[in-house]
Rosetta silent file (secondary structure, phi, psi, omega in degrees, C-alpha in Angstrom):
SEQUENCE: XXXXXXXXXXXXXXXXXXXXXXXXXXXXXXXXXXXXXXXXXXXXXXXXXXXXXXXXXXXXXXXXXXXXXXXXXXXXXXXXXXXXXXXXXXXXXXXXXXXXXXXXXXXXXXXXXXXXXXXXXXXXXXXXXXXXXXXXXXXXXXXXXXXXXXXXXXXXXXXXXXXXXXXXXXXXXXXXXXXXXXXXXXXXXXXXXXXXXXXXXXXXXXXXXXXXXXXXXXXXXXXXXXXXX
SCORE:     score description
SCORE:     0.000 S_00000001
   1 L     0.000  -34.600 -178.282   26.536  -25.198    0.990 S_00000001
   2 H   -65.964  -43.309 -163.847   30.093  -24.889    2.644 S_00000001
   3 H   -52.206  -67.640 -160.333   31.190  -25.602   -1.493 S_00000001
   4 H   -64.616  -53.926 -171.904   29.001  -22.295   -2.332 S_00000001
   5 H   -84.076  -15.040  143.992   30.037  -20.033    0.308 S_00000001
   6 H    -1.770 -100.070  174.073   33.474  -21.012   -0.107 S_00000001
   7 H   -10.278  -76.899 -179.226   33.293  -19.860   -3.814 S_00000001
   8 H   -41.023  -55.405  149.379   31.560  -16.854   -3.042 S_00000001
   9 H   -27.692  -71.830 -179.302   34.709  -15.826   -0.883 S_00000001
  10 H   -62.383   -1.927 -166.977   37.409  -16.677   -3.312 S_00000001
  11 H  -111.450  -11.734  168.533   35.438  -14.556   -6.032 S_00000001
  12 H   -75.771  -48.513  173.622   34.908  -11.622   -3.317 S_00000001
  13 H   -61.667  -37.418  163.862   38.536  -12.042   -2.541 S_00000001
  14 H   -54.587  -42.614 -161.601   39.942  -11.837   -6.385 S_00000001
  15 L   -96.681    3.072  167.014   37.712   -8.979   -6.683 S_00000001
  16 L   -68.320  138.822  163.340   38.895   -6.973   -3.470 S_00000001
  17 L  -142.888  114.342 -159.857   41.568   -4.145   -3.434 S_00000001
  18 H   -41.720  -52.007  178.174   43.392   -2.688   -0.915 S_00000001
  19 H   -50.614  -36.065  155.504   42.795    0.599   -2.201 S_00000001
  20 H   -46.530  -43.523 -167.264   38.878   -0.328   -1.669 S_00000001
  21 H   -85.726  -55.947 -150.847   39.532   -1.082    1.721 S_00000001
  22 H   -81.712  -14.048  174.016   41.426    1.753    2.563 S_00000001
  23 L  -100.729   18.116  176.869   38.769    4.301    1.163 S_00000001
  24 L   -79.901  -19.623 -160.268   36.117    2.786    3.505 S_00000001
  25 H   -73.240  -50.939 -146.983   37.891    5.065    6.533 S_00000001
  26 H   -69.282  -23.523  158.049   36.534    7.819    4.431 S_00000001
  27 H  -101.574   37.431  156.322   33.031    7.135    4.949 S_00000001
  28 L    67.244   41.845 -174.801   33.311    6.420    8.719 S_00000001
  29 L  -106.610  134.031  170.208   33.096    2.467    7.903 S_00000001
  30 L   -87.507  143.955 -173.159   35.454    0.431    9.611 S_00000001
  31 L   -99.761    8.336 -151.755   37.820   -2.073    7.903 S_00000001
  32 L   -80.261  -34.943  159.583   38.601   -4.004   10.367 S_00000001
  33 L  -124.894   49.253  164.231   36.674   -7.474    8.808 S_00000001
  34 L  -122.176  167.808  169.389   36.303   -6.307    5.066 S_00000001
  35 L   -93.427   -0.623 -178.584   38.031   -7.078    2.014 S_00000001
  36 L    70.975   62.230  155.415   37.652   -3.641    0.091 S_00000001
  37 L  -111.504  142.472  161.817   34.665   -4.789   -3.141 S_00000001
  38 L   -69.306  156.992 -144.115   33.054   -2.557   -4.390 S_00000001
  39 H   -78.521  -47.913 -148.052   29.408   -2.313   -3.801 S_00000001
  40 H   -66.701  -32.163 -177.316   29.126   -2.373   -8.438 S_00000001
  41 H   -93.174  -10.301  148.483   30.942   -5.756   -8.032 S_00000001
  42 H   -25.774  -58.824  172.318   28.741   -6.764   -5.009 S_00000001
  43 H   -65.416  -59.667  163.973   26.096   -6.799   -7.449 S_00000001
  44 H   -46.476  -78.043 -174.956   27.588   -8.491  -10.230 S_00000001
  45 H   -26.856  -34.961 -152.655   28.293  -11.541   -8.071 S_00000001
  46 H   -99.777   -7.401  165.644   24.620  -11.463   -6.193 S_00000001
  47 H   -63.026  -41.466  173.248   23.408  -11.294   -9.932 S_00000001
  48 H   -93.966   -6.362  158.120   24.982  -14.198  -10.533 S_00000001
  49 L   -29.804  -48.805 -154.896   24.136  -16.189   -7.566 S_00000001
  50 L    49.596 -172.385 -178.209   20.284  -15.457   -7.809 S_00000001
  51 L   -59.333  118.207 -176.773   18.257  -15.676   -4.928 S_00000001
  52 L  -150.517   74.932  167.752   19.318  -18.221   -2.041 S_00000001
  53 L   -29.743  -37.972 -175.545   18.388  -17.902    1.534 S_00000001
  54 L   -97.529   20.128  170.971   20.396  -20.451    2.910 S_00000001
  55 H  -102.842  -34.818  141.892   23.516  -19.163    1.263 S_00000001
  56 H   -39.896  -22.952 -176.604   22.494  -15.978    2.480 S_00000001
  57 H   -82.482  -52.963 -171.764   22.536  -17.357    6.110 S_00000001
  58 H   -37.328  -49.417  172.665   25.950  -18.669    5.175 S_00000001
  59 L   -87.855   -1.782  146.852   27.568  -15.470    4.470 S_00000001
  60 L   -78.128  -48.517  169.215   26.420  -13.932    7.218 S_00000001
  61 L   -57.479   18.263  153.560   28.227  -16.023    9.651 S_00000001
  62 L   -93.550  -18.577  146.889   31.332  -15.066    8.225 S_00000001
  63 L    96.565  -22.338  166.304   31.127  -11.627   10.022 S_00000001
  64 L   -53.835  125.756  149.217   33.141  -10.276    6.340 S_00000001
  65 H   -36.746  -94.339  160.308   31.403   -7.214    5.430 S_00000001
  66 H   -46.301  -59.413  147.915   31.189   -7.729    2.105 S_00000001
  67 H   -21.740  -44.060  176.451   29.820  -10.886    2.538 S_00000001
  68 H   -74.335  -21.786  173.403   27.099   -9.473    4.724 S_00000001
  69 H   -86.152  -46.417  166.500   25.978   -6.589    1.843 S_00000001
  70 H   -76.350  -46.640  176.748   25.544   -9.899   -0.443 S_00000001
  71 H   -19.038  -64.814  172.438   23.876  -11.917    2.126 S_00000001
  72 H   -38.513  -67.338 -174.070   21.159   -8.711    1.825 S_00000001
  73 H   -58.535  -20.566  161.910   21.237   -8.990   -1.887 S_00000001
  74 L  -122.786   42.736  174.210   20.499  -12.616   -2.688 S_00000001
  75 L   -96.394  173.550 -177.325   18.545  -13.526    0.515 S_00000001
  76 L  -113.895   85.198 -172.668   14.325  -13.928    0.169 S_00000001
  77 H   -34.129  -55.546 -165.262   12.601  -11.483    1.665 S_00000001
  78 H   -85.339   -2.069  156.074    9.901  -13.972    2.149 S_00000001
  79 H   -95.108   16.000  159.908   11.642  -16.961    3.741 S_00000001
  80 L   -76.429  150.875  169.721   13.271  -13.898    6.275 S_00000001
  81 L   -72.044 -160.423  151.808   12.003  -14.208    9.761 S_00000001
  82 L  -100.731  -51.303 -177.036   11.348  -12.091   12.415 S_00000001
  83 H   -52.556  -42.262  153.992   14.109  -13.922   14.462 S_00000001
  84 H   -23.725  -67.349  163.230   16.429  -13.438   11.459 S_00000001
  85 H   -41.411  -70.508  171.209   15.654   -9.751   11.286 S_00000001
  86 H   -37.074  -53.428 -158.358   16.442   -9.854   14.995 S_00000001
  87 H   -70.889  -55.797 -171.901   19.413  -11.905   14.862 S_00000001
  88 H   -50.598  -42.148 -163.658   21.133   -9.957   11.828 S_00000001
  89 H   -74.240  -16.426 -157.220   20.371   -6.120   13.551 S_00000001
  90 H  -100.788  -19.428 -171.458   22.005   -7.314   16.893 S_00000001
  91 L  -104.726   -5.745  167.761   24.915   -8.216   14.924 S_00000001
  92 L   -55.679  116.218 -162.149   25.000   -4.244   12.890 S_00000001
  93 L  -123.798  -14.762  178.258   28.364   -2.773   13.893 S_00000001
  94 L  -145.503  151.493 -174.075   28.650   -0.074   11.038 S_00000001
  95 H   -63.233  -20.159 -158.723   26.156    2.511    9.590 S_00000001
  96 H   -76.030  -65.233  175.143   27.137    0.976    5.923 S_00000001
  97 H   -57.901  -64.314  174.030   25.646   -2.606    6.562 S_00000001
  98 H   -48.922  -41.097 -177.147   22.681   -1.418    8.482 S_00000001
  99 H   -95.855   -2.507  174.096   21.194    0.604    5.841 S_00000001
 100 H   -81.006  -41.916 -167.148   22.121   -1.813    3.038 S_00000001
 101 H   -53.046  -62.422 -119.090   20.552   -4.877    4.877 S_00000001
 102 H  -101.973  -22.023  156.054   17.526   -2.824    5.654 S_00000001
 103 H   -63.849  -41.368  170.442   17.371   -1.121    1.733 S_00000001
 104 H   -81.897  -25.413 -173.181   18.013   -4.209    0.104 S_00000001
 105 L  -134.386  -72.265 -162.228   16.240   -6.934    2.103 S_00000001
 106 H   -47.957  -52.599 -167.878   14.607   -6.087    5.456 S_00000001
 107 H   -69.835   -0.712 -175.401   12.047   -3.152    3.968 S_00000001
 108 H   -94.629  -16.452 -172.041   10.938   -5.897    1.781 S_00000001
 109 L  -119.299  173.335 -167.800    9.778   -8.355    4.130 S_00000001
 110 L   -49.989  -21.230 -165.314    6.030   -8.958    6.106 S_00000001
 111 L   -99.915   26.157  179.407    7.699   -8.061    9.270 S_00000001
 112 H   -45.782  -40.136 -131.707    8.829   -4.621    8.491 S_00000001
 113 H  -104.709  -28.989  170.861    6.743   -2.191    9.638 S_00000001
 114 H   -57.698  -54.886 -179.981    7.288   -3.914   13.429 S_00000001
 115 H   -60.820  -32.948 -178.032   10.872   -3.878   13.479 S_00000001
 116 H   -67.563  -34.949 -169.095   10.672    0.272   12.748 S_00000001
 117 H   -62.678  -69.799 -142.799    8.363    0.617   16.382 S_00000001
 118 H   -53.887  -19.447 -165.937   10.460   -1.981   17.990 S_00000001
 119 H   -87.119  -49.912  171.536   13.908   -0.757   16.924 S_00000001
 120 H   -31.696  -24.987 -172.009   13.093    2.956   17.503 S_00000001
 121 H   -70.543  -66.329  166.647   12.805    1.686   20.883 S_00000001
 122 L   -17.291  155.138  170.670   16.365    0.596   21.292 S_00000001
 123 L  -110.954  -26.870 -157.271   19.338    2.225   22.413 S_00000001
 124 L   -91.651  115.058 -167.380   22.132    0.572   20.860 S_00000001
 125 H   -34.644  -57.806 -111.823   23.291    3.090   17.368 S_00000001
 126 H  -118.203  -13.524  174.891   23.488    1.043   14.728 S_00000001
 127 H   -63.621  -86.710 -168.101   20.095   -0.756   16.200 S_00000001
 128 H   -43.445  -36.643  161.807   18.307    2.187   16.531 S_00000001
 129 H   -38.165  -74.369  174.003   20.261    3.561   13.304 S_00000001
 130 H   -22.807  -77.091  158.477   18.394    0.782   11.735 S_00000001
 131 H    -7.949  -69.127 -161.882   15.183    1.634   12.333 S_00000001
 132 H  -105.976    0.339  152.677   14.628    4.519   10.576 S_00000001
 133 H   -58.190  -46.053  170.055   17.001    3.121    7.536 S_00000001
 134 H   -52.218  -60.743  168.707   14.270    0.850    7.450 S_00000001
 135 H   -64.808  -41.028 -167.921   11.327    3.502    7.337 S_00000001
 136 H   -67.500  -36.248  137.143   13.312    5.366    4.829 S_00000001
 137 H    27.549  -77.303 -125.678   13.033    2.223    2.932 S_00000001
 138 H  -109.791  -66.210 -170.172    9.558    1.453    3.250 S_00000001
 139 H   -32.295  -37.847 -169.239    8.992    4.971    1.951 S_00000001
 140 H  -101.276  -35.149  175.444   10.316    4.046   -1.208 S_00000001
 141 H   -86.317  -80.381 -117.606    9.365    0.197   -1.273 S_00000001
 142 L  -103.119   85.047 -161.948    6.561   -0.192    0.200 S_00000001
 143 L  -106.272  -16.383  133.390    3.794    0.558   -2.663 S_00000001
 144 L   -40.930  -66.934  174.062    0.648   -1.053   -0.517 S_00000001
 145 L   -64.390  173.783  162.788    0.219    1.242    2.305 S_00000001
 146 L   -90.758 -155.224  151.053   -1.215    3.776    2.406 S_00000001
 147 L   -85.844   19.796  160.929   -0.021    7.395    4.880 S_00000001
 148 H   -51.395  -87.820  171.419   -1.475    5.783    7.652 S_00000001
 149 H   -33.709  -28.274  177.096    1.439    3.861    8.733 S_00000001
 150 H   -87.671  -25.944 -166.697    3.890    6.387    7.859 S_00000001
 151 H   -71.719  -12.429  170.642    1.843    9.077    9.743 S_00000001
 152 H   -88.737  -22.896  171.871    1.997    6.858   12.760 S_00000001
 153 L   -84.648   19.493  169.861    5.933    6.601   12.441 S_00000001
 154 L   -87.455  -52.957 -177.407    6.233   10.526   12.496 S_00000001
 155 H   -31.152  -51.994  178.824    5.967   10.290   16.351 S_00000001
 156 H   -53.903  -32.013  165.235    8.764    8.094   16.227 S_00000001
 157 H   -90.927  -16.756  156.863   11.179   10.559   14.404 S_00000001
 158 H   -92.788  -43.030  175.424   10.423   13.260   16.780 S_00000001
 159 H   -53.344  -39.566 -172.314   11.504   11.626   19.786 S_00000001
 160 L   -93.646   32.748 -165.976   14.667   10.249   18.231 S_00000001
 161 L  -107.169   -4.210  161.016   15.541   13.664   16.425 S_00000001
 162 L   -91.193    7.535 -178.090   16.846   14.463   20.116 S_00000001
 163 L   -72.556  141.929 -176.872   19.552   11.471   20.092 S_00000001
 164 L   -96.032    7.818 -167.837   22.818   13.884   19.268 S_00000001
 165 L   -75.667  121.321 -172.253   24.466   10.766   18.001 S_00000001
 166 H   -51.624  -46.620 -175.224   25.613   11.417   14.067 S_00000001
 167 H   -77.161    5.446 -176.478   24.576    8.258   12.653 S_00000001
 168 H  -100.620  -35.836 -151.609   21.131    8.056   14.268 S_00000001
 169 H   -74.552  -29.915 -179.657   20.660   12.102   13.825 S_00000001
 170 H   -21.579  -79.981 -162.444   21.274   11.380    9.620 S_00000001
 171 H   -38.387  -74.048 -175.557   19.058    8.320    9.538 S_00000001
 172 H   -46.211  -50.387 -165.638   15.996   10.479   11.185 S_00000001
 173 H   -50.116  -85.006 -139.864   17.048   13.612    8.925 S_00000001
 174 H   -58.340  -21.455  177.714   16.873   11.330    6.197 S_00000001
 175 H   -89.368  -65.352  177.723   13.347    9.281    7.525 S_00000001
 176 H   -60.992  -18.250 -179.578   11.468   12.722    7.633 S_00000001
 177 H   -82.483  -46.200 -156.547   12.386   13.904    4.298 S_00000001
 178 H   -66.475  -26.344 -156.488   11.876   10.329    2.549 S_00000001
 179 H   -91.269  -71.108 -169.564    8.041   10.523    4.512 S_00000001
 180 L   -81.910   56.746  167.225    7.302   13.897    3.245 S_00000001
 181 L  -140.507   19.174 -160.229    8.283   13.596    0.346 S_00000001
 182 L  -118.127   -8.846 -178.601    5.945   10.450   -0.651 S_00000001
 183 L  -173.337 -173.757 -169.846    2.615   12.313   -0.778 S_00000001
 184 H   -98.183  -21.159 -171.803    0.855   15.955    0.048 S_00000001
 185 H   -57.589  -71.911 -136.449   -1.222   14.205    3.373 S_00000001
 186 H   -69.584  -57.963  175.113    2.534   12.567    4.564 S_00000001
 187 H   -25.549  -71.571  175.553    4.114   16.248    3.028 S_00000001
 188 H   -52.169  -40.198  157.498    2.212   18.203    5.078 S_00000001
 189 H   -77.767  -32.985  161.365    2.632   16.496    8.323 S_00000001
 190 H   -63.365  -33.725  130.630    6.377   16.392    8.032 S_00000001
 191 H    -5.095  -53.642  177.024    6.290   19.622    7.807 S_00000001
 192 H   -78.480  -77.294 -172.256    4.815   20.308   11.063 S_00000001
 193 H   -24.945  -79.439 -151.467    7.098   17.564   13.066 S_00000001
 194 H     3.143  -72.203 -167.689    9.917   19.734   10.966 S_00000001
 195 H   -50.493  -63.171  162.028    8.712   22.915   12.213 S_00000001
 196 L   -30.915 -109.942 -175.314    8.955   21.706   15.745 S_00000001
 197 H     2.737  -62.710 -175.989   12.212   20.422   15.589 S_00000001
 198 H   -43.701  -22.205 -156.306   13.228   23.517   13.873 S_00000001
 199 H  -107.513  -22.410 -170.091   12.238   25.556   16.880 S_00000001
 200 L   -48.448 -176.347  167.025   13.803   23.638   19.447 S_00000001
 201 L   -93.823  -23.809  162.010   16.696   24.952   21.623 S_00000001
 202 L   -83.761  135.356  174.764   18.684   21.669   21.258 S_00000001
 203 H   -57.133  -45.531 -177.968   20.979   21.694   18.053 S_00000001
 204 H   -57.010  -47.797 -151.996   20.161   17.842   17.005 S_00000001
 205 H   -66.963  -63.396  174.318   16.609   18.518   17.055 S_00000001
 206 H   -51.927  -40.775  164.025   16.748   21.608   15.223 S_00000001
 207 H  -107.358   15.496  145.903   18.972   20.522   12.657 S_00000001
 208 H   -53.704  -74.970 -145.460   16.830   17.498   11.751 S_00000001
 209 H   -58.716  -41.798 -155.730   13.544   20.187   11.657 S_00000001
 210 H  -104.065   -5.156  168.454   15.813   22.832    9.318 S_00000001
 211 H   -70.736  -42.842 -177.220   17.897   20.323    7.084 S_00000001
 212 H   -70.178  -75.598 -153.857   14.229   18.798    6.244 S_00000001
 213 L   -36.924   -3.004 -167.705   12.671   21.839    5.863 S_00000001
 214 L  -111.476   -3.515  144.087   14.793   23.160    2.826 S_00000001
 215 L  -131.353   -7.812  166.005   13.650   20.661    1.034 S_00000001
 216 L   -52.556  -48.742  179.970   10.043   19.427    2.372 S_00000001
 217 L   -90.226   14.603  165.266    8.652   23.191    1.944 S_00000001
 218 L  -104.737  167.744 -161.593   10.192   23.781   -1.157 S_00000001
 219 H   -77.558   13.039 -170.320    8.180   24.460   -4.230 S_00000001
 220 H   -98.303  -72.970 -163.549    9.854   21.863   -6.955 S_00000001
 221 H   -49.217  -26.581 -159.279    8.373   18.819   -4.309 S_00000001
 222 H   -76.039  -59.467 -147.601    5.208   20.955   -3.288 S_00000001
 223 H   -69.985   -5.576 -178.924    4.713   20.886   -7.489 S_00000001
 224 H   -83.815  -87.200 -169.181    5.873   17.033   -7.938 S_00000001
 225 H   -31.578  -56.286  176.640    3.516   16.330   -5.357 S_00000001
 226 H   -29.899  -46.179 -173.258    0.964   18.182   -6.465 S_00000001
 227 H   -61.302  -90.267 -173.811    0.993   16.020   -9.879 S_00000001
 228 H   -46.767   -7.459  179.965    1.009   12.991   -8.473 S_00000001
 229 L    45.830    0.000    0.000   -2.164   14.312   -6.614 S_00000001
């Protein structure tokens, strides 16, 4: 396994460019342990990999960025853990990683839908960040539930739609639209959270409620929805 992630390094490292790295500052990612690949070659490589959990562990411990966005991409949702989940989120240091892990791997596995209460909980950004990367996710992924589960995870997005911190207020923006936008029940209640939000007197709150609202209450989703019945 040291052979493999080796490899995996020198072929991340050929494929790196300073000019990569230097256009991460531009998205508020820090550069500080990446090599600058692109996420299109990220993919080739985790294509050719295939699926490998413990090669996935491997390239997480190297604390490279780009290692840790393939770790997400060839890891096994169903030999992840709960402890795993745990271990990996405690170690999320940029908004970039956190939502890849949790798009790519995390919204995929049995413990999901825990890790959104439990994280929501949290204080720590890119933790908490996490979270609701994770519902938006599941929103998209998750083709079992039903709107129970998301309708219990609305609560959860109005209390943190008062954190003023930008990468948790996105994440929430971005968790209420993804909910109401998956059905007319799930529509309809984001909507209402919105409207709250919308009314408050604090600016985070409000502009999570009026950034969703412009597109949860508009008529090309109410007529998508509609369709989809």
């Amino acid at each position: 396994m040291t052979d493999d992630i080796a490899s995996a390094m020198t072929w991340l490292k050929r494929h790196s460019s300073k000019a990569t790295r230097d256009g991460m500052a531009r998205y508020a990612i820090p550069s500080d342990h990446a090599l600058g690949v692109t996420m299109s070659n990220l993919k080739v490589l985790a294509k050719q990999l295939g699926t490998n959990h413990e090669l996935a562990a491997g390239l997480w411990d190297t604390g490279v960025y780009e290692a840790r966005l393939l770790a997400s991409l060839i890891d096994d949702p169903a030999l992840v853990t709960a402890a795993q989940m745990e271990r990996w989120c405690n170690d999320f240091d940029n908004w970039g990683v956190a939502d890849t892990v949790c798009f790519a791997l995390f919204d995929r596995t049995p413990h999901a839908w825990k890790k959104v209460a439990a994280w929501a909980k949290r204080d720590e950004e890119f933790v908490k960040r996490a979270a609701f990367a994770l519902l938006w996710g599941l929103t998209v992924h998750d083709k079992e539930s039903g709107d129970e589960p998301f309708l219990r995870s609305l609560p959860l997005i109005e209390r943190a739609a008062t954190d003023e911190r930008h990468f948790i207020k996105k994440a929430v923006n971005m968790a209420l639209r993804a909910t109401g936008k998956r059905s007319l029940v799930l529509n309809e209640a984001a909507i209402t959270v919105a409207r709250r939000l919308a009314a408050s007197k604090d600016p985070a709150p409000r502009w999570v409620g009026k950034n969703a609202l412009t597109e949860l209450a508009g008529a090309a989703l109410a007529k998508r929805l509609a369709s989809k019945g």
